[in-house]
C-alpha positions as CSV (number, residue, x, y, z in Angstrom):
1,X,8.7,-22.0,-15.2
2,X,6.6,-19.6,-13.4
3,X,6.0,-16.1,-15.1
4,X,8.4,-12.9,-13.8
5,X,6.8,-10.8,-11.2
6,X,7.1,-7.2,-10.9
7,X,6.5,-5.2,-8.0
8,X,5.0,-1.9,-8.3
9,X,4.8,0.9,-5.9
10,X,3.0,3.8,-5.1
11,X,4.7,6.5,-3.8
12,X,4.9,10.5,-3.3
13,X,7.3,12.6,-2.2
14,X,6.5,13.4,1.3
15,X,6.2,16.7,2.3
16,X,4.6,18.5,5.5
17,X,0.7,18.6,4.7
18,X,0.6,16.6,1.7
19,X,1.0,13.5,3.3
20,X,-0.5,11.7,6.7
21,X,-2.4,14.8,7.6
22,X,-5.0,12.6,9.6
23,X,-1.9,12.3,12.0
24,X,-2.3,15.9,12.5
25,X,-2.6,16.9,15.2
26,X,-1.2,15.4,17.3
27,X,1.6,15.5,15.4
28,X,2.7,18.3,13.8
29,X,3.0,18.3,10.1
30,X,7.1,17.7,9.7
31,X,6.5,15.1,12.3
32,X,3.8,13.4,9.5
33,X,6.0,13.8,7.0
34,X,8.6,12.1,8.7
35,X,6.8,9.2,9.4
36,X,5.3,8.7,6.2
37,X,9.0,9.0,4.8
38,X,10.2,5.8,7.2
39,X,7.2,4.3,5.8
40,X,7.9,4.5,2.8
41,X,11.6,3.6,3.3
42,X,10.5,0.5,5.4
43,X,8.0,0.0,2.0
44,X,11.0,0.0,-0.1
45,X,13.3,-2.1,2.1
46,X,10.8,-5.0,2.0
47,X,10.0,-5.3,-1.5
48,X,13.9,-5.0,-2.3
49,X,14.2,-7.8,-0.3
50,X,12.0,-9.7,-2.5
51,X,14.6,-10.2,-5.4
52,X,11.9,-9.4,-7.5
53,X,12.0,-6.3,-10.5
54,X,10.6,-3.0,-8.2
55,X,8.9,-0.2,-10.2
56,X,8.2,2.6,-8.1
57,X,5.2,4.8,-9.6
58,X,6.3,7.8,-7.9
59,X,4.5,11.7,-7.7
60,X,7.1,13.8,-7.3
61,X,10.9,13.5,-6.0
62,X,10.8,10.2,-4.6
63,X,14.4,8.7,-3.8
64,X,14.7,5.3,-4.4
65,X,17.2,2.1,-4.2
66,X,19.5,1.6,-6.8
67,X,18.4,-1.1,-9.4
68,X,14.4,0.3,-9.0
69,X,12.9,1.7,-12.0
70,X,11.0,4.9,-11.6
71,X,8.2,5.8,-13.2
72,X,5.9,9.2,-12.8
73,X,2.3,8.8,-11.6
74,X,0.1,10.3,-14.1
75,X,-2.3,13.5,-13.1
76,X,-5.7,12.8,-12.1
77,X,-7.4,10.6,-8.7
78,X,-5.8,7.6,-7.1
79,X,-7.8,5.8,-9.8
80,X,-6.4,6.9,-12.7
81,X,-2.9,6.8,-11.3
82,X,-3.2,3.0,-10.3
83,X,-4.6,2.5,-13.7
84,X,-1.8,4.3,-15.3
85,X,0.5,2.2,-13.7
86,X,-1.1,-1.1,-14.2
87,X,-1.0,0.0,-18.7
88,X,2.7,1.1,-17.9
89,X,4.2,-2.4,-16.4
90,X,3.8,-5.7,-18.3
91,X,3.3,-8.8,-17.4
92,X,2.1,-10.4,-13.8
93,X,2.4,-7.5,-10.9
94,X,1.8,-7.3,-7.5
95,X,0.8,-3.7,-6.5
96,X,1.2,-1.9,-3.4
97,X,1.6,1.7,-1.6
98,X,3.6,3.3,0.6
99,X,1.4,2.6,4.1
100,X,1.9,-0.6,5.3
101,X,6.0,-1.0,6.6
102,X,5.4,-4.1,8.0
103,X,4.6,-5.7,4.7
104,X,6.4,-8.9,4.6
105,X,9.0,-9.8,2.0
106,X,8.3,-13.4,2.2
107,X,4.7,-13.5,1.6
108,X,5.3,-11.2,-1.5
109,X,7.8,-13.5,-2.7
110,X,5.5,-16.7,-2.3
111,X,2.4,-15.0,-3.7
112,X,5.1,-14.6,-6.9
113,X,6.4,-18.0,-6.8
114,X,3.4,-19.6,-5.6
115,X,0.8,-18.0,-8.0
116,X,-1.9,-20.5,-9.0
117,X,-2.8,-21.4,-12.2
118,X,-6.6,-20.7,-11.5
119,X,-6.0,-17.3,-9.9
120,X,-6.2,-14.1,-12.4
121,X,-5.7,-11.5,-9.4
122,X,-5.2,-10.7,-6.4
123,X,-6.3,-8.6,-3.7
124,X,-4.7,-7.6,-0.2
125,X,-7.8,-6.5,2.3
126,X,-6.8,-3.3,4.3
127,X,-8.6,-3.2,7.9
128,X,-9.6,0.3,7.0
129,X,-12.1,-0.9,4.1
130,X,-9.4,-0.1,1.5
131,X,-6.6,-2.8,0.1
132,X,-3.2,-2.5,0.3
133,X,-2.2,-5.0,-2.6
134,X,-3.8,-5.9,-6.3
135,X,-1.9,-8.6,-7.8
136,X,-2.6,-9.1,-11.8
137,X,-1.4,-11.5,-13.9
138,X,-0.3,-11.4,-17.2
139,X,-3.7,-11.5,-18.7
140,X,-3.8,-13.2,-22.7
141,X,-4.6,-10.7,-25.2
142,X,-8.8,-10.2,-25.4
143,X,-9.1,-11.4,-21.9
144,X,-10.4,-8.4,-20.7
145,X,-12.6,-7.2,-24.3
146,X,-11.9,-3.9,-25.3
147,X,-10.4,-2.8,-21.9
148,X,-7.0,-2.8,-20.9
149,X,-5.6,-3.6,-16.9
150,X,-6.0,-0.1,-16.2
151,X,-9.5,-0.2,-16.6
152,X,-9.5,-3.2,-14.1
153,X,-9.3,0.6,-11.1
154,X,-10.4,3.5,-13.1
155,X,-13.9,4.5,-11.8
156,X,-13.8,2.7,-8.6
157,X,-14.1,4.9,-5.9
158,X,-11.1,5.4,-3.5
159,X,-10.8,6.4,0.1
160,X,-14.3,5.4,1.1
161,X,-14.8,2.6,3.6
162,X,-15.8,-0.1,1.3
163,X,-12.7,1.0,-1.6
164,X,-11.7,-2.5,-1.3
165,X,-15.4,-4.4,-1.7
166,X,-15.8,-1.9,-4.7
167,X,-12.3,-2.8,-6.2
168,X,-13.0,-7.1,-5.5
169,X,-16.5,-6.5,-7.1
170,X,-14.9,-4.7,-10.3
171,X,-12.3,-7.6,-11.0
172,X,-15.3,-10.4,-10.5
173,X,-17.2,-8.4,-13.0
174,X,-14.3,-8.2,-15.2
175,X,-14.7,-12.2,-15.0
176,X,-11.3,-12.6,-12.9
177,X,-10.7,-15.2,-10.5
178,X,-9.8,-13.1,-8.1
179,X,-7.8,-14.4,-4.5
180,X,-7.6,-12.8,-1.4
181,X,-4.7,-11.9,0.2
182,X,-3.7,-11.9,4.2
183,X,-5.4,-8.6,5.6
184,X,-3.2,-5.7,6.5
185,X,-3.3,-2.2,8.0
186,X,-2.5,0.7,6.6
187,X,-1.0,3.2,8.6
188,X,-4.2,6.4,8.5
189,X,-4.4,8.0,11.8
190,X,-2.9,7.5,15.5
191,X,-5.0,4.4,15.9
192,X,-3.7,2.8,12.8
193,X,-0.2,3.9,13.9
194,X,0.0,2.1,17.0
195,X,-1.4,-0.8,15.8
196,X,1.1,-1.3,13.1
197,X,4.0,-0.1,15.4
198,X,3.3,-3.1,17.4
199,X,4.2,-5.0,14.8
200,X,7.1,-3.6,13.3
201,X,10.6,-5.3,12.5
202,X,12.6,-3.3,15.6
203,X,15.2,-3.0,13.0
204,X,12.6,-1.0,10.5
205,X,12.8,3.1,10.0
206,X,9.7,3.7,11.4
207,X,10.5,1.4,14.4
208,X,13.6,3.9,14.7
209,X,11.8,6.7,14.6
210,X,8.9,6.2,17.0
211,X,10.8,6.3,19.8
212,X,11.1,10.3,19.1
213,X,7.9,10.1,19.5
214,X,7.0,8.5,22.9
215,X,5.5,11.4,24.6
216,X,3.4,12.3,22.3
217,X,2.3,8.4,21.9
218,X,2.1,8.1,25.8
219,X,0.1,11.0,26.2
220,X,-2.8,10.2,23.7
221,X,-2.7,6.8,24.6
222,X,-3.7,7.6,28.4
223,X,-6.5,10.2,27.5
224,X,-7.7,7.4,25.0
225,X,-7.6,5.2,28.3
226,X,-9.1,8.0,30.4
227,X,-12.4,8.3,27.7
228,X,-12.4,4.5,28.4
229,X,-12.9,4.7,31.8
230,X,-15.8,7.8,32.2
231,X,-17.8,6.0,29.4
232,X,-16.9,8.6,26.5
233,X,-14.7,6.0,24.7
């Protein structure tokens, strides 16, 4: 029988100017808090849908579906939280954040189900130079020496355009046998934005809320078009 997988999220309480402040301007802060909450609530949609146990890792008041666990991120860089969380949740997991709403269910659920026998992790490539998953199995005690999971992130550096080379060269060294995952793209800036929007299930929050949106979407798009043409794109 193959082990249980648990999902794990990373989320924080989104507020104006403490999240998706790259999408300022154009947008105004409230209007990147909202879209980082439909993100997230698009996040949590799809990895409900997985049947699998959901712990959301969560800084500050995060609401969540019923039946999720909740857990509080730990102080300190994005390092030390995902490390925190990796110690706090036994067995296999499958990490990921709050920026990628078109995260499919099914391919969660089959990396679960599916999980080779020769595979110790996995890791989802974001397009950004960053990942959006790390999947880690339930490792036998000494596997990784004196170190615990945890120690699998903390130290690598995050946000920086190679976080995810750094983070696939840590889990070699750690002698994994590490698997990569479909890329994705995390939603960053207005360029990330409308890439993924072109994507999303029409029945999705942030598919709702984009609409709301259109002029400001329209209106970048065509000076984006006009930098294009004059040879300044």
């Amino acid at each position: 029988m193959n082990a249980e997988t648990t999902i794990i999220v990373m989320a924080k309480e989104c507020l104006p100017g403490k999240v998706k402040t790259r999408l300022h301007p154009p947008f105004t802060l409230e209007e990147a808090a909202d879209i980082a909450q439909a993100s997230l609530a698009d996040t949590l949609d799809a990895v409900g849908a997985t049947g699998l146990p959901v712990v959301v890792c969560a800084q500050g008041d995060v609401s969540v579906p019923a039946g999720f666990r909740v857990i509080p991120q730990v102080s300190g860089g994005l390092d030390e939280r995902i490390g925190a969380a990796l110690d706090s949740v036994p067995g296999r997991v499958l990490l990921v954040g709050m920026d990628t709403p078109q995260l499919d269910p099914m391919l969660l659920r089959a990396l679960a189900d599916d999980w080779p026998e020769d595979v110790d992790a996995w890791i989802g490539p974001a397009t950004d130079g960053g990942f959006w998953l790390l999947g880690i199995d339930d490792l036998r005690p000494g596997r990784l020496g004196s170190c615990s999971r945890g120690d699998l992130v903390r130290g690598v550096p995050m946000s920086v355009s190679d976080t995810g080379a750094h983070q696939r060269r840590r889990l070699v060294r750690m002698w994994l046998r590490v698997r990569d995952a479909p890329p994705l793209t995390d939603i960053d800036d207005l360029a990330s934005l409308r890439e993924v929007a072109a994507v999303l299930s029409p029945q999705g929050h942030l598919a709702g809320l984009l609409p709301r949106f259109s002029g400001v979407l329209e209106a970048t798009a065509a000076v984006g078009r006009a930098g294009e043409g004059d040879g300044r794109g």
